[in-house]
C-alpha positions as a printed NumPy array, in Angstrom:
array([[  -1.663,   79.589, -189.663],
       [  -1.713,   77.008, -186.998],
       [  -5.049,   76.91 , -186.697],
       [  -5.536,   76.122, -190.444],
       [  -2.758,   73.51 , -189.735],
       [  -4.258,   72.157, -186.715],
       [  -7.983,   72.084, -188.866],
       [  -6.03 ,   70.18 , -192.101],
       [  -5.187,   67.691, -189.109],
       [  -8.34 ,   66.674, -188.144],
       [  -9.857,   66.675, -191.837],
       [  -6.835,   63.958, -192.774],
       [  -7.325,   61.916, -189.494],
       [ -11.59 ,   61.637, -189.535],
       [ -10.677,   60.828, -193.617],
       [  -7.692,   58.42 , -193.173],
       [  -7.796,   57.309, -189.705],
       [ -10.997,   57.09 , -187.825],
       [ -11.273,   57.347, -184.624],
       [ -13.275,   54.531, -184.195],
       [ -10.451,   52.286, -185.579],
       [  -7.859,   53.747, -183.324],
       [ -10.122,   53.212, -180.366],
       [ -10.395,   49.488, -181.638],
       [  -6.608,   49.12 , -180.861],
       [  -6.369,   51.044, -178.053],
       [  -4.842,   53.859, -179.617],
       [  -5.205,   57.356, -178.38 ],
       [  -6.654,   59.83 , -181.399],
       [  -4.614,   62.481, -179.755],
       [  -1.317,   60.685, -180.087],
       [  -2.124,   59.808, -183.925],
       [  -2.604,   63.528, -184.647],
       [   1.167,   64.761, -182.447],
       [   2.452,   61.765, -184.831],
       [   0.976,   63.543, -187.989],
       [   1.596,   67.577, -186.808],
       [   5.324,   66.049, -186.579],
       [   5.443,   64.649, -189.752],
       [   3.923,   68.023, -191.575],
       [   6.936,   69.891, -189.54 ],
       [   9.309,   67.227, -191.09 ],
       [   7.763,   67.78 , -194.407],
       [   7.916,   71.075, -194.428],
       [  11.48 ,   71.859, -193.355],
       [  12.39 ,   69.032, -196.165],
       [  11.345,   70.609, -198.851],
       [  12.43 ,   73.965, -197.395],
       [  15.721,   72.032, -197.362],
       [  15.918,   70.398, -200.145],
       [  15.215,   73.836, -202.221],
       [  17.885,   75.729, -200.91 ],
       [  20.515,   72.979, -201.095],
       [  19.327,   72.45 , -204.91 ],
       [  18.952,   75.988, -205.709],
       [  22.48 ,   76.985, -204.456],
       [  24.26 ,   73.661, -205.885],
       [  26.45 ,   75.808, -208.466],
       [  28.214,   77.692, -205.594],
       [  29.085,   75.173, -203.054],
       [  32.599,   74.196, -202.446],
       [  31.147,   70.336, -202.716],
       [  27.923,   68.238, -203.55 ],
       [  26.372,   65.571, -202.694],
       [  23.874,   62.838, -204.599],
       [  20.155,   63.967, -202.794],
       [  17.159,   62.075, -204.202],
       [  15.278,   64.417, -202.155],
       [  13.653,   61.722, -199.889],
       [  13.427,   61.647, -196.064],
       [  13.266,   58.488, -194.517],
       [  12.32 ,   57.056, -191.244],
       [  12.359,   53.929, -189.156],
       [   9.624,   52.6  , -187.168],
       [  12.052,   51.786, -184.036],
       [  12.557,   55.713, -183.628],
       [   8.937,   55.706, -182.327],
       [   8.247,   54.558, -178.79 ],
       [   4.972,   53.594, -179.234],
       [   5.054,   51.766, -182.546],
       [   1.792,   50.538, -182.766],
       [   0.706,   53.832, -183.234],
       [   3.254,   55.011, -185.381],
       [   2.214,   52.912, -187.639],
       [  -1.324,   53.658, -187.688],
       [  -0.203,   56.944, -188.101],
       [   2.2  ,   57.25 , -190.355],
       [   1.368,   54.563, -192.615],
       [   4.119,   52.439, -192.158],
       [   4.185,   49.301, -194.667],
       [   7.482,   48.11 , -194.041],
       [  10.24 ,   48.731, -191.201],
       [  11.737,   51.774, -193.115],
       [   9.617,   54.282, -195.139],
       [   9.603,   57.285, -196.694],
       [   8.585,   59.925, -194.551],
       [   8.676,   62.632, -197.021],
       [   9.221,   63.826, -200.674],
       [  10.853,   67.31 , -202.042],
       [   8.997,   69.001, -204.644],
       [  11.031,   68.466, -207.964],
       [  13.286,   66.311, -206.337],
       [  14.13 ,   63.13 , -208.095],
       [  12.188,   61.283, -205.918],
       [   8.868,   63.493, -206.797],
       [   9.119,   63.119, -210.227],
       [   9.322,   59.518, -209.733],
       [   6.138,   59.882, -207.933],
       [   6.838,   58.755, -204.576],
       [   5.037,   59.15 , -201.968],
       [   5.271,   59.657, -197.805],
       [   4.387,   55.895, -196.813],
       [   5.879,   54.117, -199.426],
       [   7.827,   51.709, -197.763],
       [  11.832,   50.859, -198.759],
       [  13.335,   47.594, -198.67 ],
       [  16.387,   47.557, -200.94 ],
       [  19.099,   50.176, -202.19 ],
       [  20.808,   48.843, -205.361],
       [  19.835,   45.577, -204.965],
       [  21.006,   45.034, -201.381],
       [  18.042,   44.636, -198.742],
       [  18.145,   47.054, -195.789],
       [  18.679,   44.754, -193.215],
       [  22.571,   44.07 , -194.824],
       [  23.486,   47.416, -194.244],
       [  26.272,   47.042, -191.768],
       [  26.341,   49.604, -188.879],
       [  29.571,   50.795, -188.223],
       [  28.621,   51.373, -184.224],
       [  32.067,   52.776, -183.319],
       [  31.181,   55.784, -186.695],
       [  27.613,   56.   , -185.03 ],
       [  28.523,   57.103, -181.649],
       [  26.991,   59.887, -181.225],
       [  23.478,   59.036, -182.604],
       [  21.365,   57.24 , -180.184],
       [  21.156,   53.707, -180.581],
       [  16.795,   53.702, -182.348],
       [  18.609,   56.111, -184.882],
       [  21.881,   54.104, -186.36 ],
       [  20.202,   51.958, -188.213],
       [  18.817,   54.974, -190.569],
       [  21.872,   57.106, -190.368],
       [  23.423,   53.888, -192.095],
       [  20.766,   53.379, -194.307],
       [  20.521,   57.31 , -195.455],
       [  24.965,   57.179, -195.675],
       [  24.145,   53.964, -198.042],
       [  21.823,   55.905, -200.277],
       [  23.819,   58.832, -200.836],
       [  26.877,   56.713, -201.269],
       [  24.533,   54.858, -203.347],
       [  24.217,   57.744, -205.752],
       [  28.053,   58.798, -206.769],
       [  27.71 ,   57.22 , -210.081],
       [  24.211,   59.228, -211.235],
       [  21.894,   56.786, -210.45 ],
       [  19.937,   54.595, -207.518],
       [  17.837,   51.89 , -207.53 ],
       [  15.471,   51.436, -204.294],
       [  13.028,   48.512, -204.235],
       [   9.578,   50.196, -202.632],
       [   6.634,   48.459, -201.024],
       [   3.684,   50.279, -202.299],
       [  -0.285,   48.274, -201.071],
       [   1.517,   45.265, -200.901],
       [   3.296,   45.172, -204.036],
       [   7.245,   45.755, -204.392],
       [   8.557,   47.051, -207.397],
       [  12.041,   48.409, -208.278],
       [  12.355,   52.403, -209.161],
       [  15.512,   54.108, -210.447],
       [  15.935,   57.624, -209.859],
       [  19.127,   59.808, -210.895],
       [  20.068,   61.954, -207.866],
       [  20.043,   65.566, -208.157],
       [  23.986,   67.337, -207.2  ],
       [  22.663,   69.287, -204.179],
       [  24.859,   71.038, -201.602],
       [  25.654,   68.697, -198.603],
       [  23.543,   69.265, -195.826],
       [  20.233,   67.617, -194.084],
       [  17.283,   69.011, -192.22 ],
       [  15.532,   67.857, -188.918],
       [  12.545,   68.463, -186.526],
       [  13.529,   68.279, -183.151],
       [  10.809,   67.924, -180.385],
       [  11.47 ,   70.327, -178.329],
       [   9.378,   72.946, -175.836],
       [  12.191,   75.424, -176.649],
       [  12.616,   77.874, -179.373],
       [  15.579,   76.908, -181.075],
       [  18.386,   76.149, -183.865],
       [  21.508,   74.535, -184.106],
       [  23.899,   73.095, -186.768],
       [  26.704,   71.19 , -186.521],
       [  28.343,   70.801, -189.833],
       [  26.346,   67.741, -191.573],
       [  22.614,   68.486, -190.426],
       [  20.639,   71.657, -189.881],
       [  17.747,   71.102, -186.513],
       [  15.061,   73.034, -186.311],
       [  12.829,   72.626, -182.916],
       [   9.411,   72.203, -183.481],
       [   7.891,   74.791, -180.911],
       [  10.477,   77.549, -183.111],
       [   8.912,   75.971, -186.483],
       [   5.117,   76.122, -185.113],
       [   6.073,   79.631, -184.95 ],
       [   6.731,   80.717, -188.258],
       [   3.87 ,   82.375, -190.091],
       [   4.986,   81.303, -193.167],
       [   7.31 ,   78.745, -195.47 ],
       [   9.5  ,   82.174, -196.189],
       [   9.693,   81.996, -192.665],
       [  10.751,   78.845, -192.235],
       [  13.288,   79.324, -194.936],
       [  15.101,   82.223, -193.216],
       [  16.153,   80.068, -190.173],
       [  17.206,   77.024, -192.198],
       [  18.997,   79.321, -194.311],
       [  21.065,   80.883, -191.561],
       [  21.721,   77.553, -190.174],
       [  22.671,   76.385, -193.936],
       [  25.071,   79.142, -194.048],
       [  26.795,   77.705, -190.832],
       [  27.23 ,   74.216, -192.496],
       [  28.072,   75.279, -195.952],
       [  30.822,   78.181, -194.524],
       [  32.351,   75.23 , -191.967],
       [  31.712,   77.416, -188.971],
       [  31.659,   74.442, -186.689],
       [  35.054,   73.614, -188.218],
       [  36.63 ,   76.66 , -188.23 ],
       [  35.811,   77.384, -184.072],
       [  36.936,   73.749, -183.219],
       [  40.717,   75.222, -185.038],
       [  40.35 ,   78.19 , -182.785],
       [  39.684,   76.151, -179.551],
       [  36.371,   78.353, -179.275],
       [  34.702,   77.727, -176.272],
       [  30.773,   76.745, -176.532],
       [  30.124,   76.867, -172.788],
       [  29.608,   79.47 , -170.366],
       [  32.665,   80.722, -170.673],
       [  32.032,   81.446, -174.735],
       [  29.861,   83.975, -174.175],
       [  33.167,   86.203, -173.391],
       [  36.067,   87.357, -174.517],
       [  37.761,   85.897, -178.15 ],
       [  35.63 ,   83.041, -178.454],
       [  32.42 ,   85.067, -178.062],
       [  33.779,   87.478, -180.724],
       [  34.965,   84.264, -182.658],
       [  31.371,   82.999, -182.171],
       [  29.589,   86.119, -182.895],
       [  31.182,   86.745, -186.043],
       [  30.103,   82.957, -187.382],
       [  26.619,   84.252, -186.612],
       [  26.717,   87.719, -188.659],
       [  28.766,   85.727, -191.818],
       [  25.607,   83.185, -191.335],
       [  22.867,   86.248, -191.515],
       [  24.58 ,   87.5  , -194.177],
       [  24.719,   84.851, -196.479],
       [  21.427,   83.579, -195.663],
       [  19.275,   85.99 , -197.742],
       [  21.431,   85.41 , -200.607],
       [  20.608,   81.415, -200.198],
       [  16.944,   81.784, -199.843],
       [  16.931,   84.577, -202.838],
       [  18.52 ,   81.596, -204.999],
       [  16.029,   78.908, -204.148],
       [  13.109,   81.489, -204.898],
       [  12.198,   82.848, -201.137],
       [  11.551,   86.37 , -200.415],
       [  14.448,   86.981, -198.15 ],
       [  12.33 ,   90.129, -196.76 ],
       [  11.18 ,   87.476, -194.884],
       [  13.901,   87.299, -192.436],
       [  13.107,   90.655, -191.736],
       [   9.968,   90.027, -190.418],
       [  10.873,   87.22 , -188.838],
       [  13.015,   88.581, -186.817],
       [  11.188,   91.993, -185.978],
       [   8.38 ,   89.731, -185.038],
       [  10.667,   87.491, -182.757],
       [  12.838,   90.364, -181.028],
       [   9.551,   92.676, -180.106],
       [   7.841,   89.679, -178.526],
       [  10.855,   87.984, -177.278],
       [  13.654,   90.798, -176.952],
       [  16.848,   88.895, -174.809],
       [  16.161,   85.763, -175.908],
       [  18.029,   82.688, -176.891],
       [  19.102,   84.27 , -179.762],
       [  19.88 ,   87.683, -178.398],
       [  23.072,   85.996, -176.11 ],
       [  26.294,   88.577, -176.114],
       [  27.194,   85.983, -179.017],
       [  24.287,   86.988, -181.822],
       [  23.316,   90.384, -182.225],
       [  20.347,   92.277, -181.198],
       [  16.981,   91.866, -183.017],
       [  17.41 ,   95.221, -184.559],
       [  21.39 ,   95.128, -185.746],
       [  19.975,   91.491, -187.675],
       [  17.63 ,   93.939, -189.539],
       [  19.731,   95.994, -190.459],
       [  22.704,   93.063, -191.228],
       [  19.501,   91.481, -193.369],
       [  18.629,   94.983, -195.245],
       [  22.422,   96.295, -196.22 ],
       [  22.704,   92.47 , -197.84 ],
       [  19.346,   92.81 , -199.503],
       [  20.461,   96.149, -201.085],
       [  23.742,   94.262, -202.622],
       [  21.896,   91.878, -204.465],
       [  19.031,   94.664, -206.079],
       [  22.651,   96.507, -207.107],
       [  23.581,   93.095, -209.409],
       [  22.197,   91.275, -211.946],
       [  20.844,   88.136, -211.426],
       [  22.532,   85.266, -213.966],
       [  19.28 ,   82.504, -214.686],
       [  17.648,   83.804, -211.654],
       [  20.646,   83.45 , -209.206],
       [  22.971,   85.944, -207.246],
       [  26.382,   84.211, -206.292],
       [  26.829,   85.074, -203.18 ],
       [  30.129,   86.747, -201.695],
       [  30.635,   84.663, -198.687],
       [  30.643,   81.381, -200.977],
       [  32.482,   82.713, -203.831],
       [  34.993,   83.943, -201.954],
       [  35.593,   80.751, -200.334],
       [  35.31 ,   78.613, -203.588],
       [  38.669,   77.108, -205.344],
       [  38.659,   78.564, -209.263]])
């Protein structure tokens, strides 16, 4: 799989962006395609995202307005001459990538388009609220207040965003989708690994590279979905759980380990919904334990490889024993935790 990847790669680079020109501006070819693998990670895990947010809408406790774009700014590359050869930047912010059937795609917009307004109000009058944005690094406020402004943007059905397209701007409304609230991230990282923290699911991108498939993909973003969407994160702050070394003992391990099997659980059910063989997670993690064994995610807080296939299969067996209602299961976990 990678190497097809890896071969798509240089077919898009020797078509798009020669070599020849990069040389010309002293741009290493190498560093244009880790700028374009990244992007088909972010791409990927987007629409993988945006799928099983949309698909599992009707049983969330809340929604959100999701136009099903991903957006990125130009100062969260280092190098920016190069991101911009790259990644085709035409203005300062840009779309980085589209969902399938999202709003946005049926709009026909496209990765490189560039964005300069939101309902009329340019980009660059988006106050940043620096004492909200803390916690994100300073290259990243700027588009965590531009991506809050275009899903506050949508609460009355519709959003107008001005986009740069060859040099010519032109205004295109779009009527957000009601999607469960969570986004989706690539993180660069050498390790295998996931996280998520109530708002925003992270994937790394060594533990994406690894997946031999987007079911694959789907059955970690799922699990870390479940987390989000079940206010794990929440729930262990109430109960003082602690996330250190010391959380790998005693109540907050159980506390901790519990969060993980309600997250397996529920996970099949959530990638069933958006239309992804949750067998998948099966062989996912088979795969991943036999090669891996006691790793990251085998602490004394997850279970073993082989307890998650067997967590995976019982749940898989209570959704063949109901009936699907237009091609969705409701799951237990989120029913149960839904207001009538």
């Amino acid at each position: 799989m990678l190497r097809i990847l890896s071969f798509a790669l240089v077919i898009s680079f020797a078509a798009h962006a020669p070599a020849k020109a990069a040389q010309e501006l002293g741009i290493e070819s190498q560093d244009v395609l880790a700028l374009k693998s990244l992007q088909l990670l972010d791409q990927r895990l987007h629409a993988t995202g945006y799928r099983l947010v949309a698909a599992n809408a009707a049983f969330c406790t809340e929604t959100v307005p999701n136009t099903g774009i991903l957006l990125h700014d130009i100062n969260q590359y280092g190098d920016q001459q190069t991101a911009r050869f790259a990644l085709g930047f035409s203005t300062p912010i840009a779309i980085n990538a589209v969902a399938s059937d999202s709003p946005a795609a049926i709009a026909e917009l496209e990765a490189g388009d560039g964005v300069t307004a939101i309902d009329g109000m340019p980009l660059e009058d988006i106050p940043i609220d620096a004492e909200k944005l803390a916690d994100q690094k300073s290259e990243y406020r700027r588009i965590a207040a531009i991506k809050a402004r275009l899903v506050s943007a949508g609460t009355d059905g519709r959003t107008e965003l001005m986009i740069e397209r060859g040099g010519i701007r032109q205004a295109v409304n779009l009527a957000p989708a009601r999607t469960c609230p969570s986004a989706f991230q690539i993180r660069v990282s050498k390790k295998r690994e996931a996280s998520a923290d109530g708002k925003l699911v992270s994937i790394s991108s060594t533990l994406a590279e690894y997946v031999l498939s987007d079911d694959e993909l789907a059955a970690i973003a799922a699990h870390e979905l479940a987390h989000n969407l079940l206010k794990h994160r929440d729930r262990l702050n109430a109960q003082k759980v602690n996330r250190g070394f010391f959380g790998q003992f005693g109540k907050s391990a159980g506390r901790i380990k519990a969060a993980e099997i309600e997250a397996d659980r529920l996970s099949v059910w959530l990638m069933a919904n958006a239309g992804y063989d949750p067998q998948a997670a099966i062989r996912f993690w088979t795969r991943y334990g036999k090669q891996y064994g006691k790793g990251i995610f085998s602490a004394s807080t997850h279970y073993r490889w082989k307890k998650r296939v067997k967590l995976f299969e019982e749940e898989i067996a209570k959704m063949q024993q109901i009936e699907a209602v237009d091609g969705k299961y409701a799951p237990p976990l989120l029913v149960a935790s839904k207001p009538e």
